[in-house]
N, C-alpha and C positions, 0 to 999 in steps of 0.2 A: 850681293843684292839682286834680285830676281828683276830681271826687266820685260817687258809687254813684248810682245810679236812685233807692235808696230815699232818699238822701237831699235830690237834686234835687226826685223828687216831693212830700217834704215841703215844703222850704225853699217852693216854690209856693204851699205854704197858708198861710203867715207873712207876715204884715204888717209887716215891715221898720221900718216909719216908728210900728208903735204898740204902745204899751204894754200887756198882758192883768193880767186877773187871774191870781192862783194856780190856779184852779179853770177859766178858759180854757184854761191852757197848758196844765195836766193832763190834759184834755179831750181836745186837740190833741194831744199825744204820742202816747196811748194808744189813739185813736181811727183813729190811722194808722200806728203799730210797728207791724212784721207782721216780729216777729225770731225768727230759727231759734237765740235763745241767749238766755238773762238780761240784758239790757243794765240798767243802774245807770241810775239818775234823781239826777241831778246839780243843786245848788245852786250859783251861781257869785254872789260878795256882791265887787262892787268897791267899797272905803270907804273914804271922806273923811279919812283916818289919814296921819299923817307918820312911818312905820315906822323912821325912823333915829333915834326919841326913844323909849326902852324904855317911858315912861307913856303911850305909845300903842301899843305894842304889844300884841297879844291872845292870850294861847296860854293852854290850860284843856283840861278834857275835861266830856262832854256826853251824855247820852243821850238818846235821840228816843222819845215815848212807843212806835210801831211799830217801834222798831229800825233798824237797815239794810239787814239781808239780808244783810249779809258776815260770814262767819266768820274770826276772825282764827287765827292761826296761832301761839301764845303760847310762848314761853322765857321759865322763872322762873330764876335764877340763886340758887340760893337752898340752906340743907342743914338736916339736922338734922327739926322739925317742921315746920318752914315749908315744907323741900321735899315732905314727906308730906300738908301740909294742900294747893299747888300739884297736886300731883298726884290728891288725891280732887276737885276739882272743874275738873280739866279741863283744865289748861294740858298742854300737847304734848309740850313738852320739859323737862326737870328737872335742874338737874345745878348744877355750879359750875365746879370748873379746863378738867374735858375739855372743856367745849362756848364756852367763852372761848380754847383751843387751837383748836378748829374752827372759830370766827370768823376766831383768827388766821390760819389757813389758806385762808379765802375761803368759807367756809359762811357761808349766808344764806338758810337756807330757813325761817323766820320773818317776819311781821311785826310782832311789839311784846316787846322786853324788860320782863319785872317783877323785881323788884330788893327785897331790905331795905337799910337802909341803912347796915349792917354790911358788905355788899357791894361796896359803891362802888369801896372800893379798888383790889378786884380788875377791877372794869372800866374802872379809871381808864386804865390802859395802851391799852385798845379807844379814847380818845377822838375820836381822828382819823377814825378807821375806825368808828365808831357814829357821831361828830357827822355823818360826811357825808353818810349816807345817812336822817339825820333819825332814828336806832335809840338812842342814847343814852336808857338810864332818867334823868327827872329827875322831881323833888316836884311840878310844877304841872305836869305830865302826869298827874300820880296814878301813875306808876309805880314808883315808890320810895315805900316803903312798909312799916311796922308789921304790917300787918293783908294778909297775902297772901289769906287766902280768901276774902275781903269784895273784894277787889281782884280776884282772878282770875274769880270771878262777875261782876261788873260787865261787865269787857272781853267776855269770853265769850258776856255776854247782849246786846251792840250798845256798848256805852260805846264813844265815839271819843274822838282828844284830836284838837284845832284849831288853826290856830296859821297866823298873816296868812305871805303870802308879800315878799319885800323891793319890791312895789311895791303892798302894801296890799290882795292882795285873798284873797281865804278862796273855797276849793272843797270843798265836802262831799256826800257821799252819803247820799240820803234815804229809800233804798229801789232796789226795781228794779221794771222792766214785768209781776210776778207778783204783786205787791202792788195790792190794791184800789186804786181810786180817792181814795177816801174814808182812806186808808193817807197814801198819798204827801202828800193836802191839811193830815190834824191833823200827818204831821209838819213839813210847812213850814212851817205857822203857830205850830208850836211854835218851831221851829228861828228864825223870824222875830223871837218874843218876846225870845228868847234873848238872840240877838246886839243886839238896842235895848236892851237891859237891860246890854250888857255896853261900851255905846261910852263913850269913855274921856272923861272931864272936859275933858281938852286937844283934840280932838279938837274943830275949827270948820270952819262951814259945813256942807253936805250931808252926812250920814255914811252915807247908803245912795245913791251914786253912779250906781249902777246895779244891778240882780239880774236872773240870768238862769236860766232852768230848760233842760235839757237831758236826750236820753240821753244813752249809750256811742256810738251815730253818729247822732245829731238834729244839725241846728243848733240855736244859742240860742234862745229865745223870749223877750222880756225880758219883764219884770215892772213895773209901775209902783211903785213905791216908797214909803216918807214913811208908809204907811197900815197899819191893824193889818187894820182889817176891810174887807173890799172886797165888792164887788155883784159879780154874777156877769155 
């Protein structure tokens, strides 16, 4: 695969064979992006997890004390006050039958459904077509939900949901190259706590396999592991 200049010249500064700190790679990235665009600074966690056992599987949602930097693009499905309270703080799209009609027609200009779950119903016929593209509202995304305007603040203000891919490994965005230095390090050492805090009882041997920091077109840099607080 043919790769860019910029990225050649970086991959030159990378030590292949060794592991940096959070605050090396950061360093590294930022020190040598020279992007005509926002590129996203990307977390990549391969873990020690047997994803075909549901008590090792991980999906939840998260927020990052710096946020992400991505604005999501929100459909509440919802009527009544709940679509009124959706719509005073921010969510995009507001509706119920028409815009579950618009799905069914191939609209998808959204990234995340919220949902009560009175609702359900009506999106149960979408499941094929939500499940596949990962759009499905469910309860341990937090987006099915009681409380829309506690909810749609959330998402709004950076809330992600997370959720292992079927060979056990979790990619998230921790920000992008407009954010501080100092942005990008508390959110990974956040986002680092996090996920130790959340590896599953079943779950043996190594559970941080590898981690790797990235932009939008960096190569990987990995990260050494096992440790909360590292030397610089």
């Amino acid at each position: 695969m043919k790769r860019s200049k910029k990225y050649t010249d970086l991959a030159s500064l990378i030590d292949r064979d060794k592991k940096y700190s959070p605050k090396q790679a950061i360093d590294i990235l930022f020190d040598n992006i020279k992007s005509t665009f926002s590129e996203s600074i990307e977390v990549h966690f391969k873990l020690g997890i047997d994803p075909r056992h549901a008590d090792q599987q991980l999906r939840g949602t998260h927020t990052l004390p710096n946020g992400t930097g991505k604005s999501k693009t929100i459909l509440v499905i919802a009527e009544g006050e709940n679509a009124k309270l959706a719509q005073d703080n921010g969510a995009d799209f507001v509706g119920t039958d028409e815009y579950i009609e618009k799905i069914q027609k191939g609209w998808f200009d959204f990234d995340l459904i919220i949902t009560t779950p009175n609702q359900m119903r009506k999106l149960g016929r979408l499941g094929k077509t939500l499940g596949s593209k990962g759009l499905m509202p469910n309860p341990k995304a937090g987006t099915v939900t009681t409380d829309i305007e506690k909810t749609v603040k959330e998402f709004k203000s950076g809330k992600f949901e997370y959720r292992n891919d079927k060979e056990g490994n979790m990619h998230i965005v921790i920000g992008n190259v407009k954010f501080e230095k100092n942005q990008i390090l508390e959110n990974f050492d956040n986002l680092y706590e996090f996920m130790l805090k959340e590896k599953p009882s079943k779950s043996k041997g190594a559970y941080f396999e590898s981690i790797s920091l990235c932009s939008t077109q960096s190569p990987s840099i990995f990260i050494e592991p096992l440790k909360i607080k590292w030397d610089d």
